[in-house]
N, C-alpha and C positions, 0 to 999 in steps of 0.2 A: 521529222525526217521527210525526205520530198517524194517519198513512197508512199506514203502513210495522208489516209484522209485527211483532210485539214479538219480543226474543230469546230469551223462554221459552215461545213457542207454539209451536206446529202450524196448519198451513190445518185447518179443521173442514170433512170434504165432507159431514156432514150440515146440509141448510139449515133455519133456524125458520124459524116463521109471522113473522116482520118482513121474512126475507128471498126469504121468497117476494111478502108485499107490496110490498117493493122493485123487484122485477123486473118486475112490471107496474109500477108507476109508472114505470118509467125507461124503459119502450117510449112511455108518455103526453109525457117529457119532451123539446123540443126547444127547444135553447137553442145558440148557438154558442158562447159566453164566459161571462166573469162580468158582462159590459156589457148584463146585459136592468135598462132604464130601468122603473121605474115607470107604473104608469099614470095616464095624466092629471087623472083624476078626484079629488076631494077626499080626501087621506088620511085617515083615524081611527085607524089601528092597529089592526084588529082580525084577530083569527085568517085569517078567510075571505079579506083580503086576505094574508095570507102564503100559504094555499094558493093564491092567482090568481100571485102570485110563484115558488110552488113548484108540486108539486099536492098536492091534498089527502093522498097516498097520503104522501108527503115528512112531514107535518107529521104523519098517525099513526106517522108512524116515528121521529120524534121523542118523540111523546108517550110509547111505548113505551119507548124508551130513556132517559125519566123526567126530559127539559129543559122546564123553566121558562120559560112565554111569559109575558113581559108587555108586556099590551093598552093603548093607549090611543095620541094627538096629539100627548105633552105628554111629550116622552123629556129627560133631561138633556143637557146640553151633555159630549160626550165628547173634544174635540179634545183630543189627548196622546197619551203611548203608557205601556203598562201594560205590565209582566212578571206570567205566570204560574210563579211557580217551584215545586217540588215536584208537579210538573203529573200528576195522580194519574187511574187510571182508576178512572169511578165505574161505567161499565155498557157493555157488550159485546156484539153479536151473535156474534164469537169464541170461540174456545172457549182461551182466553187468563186469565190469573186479575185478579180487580179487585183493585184496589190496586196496580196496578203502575207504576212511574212514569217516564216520559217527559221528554224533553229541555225545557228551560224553553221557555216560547212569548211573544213579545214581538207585541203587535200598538197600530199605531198609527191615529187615527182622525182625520179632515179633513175640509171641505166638507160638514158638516153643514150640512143644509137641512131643513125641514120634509118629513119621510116618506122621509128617503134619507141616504146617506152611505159615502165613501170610506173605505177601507183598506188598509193592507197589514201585513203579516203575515213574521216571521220565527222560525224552529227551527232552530238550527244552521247550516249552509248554505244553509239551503233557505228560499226569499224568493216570497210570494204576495200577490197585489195583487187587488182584488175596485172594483170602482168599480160605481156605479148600487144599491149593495147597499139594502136597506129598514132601515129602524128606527123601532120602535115602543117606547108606555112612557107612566109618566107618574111625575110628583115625582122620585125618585130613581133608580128603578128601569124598566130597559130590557132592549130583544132587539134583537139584530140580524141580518140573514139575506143572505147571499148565494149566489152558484153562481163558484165558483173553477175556472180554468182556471190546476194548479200544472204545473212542471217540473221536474223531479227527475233529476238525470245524462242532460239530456239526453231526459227522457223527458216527454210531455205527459200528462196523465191530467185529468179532473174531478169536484167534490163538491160536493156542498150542504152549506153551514157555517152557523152557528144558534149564537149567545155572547150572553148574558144576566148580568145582576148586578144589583149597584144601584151605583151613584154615592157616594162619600167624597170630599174634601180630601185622602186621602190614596191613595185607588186605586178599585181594584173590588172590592166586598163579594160574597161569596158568585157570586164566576165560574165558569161555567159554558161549558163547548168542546162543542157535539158538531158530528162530521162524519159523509157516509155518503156513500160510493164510489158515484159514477154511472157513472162509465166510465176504467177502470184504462187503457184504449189498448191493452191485450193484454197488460202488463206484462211487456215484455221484459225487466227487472232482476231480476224475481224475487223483488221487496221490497217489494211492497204488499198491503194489504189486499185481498181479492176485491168485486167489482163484489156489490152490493147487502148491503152490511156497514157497519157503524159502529159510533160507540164515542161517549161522553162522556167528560168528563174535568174532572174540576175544579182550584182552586187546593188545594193541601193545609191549608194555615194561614185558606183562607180568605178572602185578601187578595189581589186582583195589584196589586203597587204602582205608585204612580204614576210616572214616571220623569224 
């Protein structure tokens, strides 16, 4: 799970500069679920409203961690669901090696609307549902962003999640996962990533096919 320590790391107690940006943002951030709606105002897609969705500190942290936003009103039609298989790390605040590869990730998309859109999301056992999420884009190519409220054995934690591509007949070109730990819950399991940490991860081949 892309939450969850990898099994050839170590926690790294020394913090970057992403993770100490992280930590203030995540004092800025108050949300109780993944159910923050949009705001009422006319969507465009643009950066500035992903920070009003997240906060700005969210979206340098993303940028840092080298995910691809794209801007625009005009996002493809995504309802289906995509597997990412070969699910590869591209970039880490961890001190974890990139290239390392992760349980395949299936996410399915519904109730697209202009400037929004459900999902859920499944790794293994582990099943995550985001609704009210934002999406932006235009022609082929899209971003999507929400704040997830996962469970894991029992346990509640939350993330800001951010997946981009482009749109094929046959899947998702050039996909794109990144998450970043807002609040582990104290991670009494012992198996997650540390609060203001994150990762990318892409499809290996390239492709999350369509299913």
């Amino acid at each position: 799970m892309p939450y969850q320590l990898h099994k050839n790391m170590k926690k790294n107690k020394y913090m970057k500069p992403i993770q100490k940006l992280l930590t203030v943002l995540f004092l800025s951030l108050t949300v109780a679920s993944c159910e923050k709606e949009p705001k009422e105002e006319i969507f465009i897609g643009s950066k500035s409203e992903v920070e009003d969705y997240f906060t700005p500190g969210v979206v340098t942290a993303l940028e840092d961690l080298g995910y691809t936003f794209n801007t625009g009103d005009n996002p493809p039609s995504l309802t289906g669901s995509y597997m990412a298989s070969q699910f590869e790390l591209k970039n880490t605040t961890l001190n974890e090696n990139i290239g390392n590869i992760f349980s395949d990730y299936l996410v399915t998309f519904s109730n697209q609307k202009t400037g929004s859109i459900d999902l859920v999301s499944t790794q293994g056992s582990n099943t995550s549902y985001g609704t009210g999420s934002i999406i932006s884009g235009d022609g082929n190519k899209f971003s999507v962003y929400v704040i997830e409220s996962v469970t894991n054995n029992g346990h509640t934690f939350k993330a800001a999640i951010a997946i981009s591509g482009t749109y094929s007949s046959s899947g998702i070109q050039s996909f794109q996962y990144a998450n970043l730990m807002l609040d582990d819950g104290g991670d009494p399991n012992g198996n997650l990533m540390p609060n203001n940490n994150g990762r990318l991860l892409i499809d290996k081949d390239g492709l999350a096919q369509k299913q």
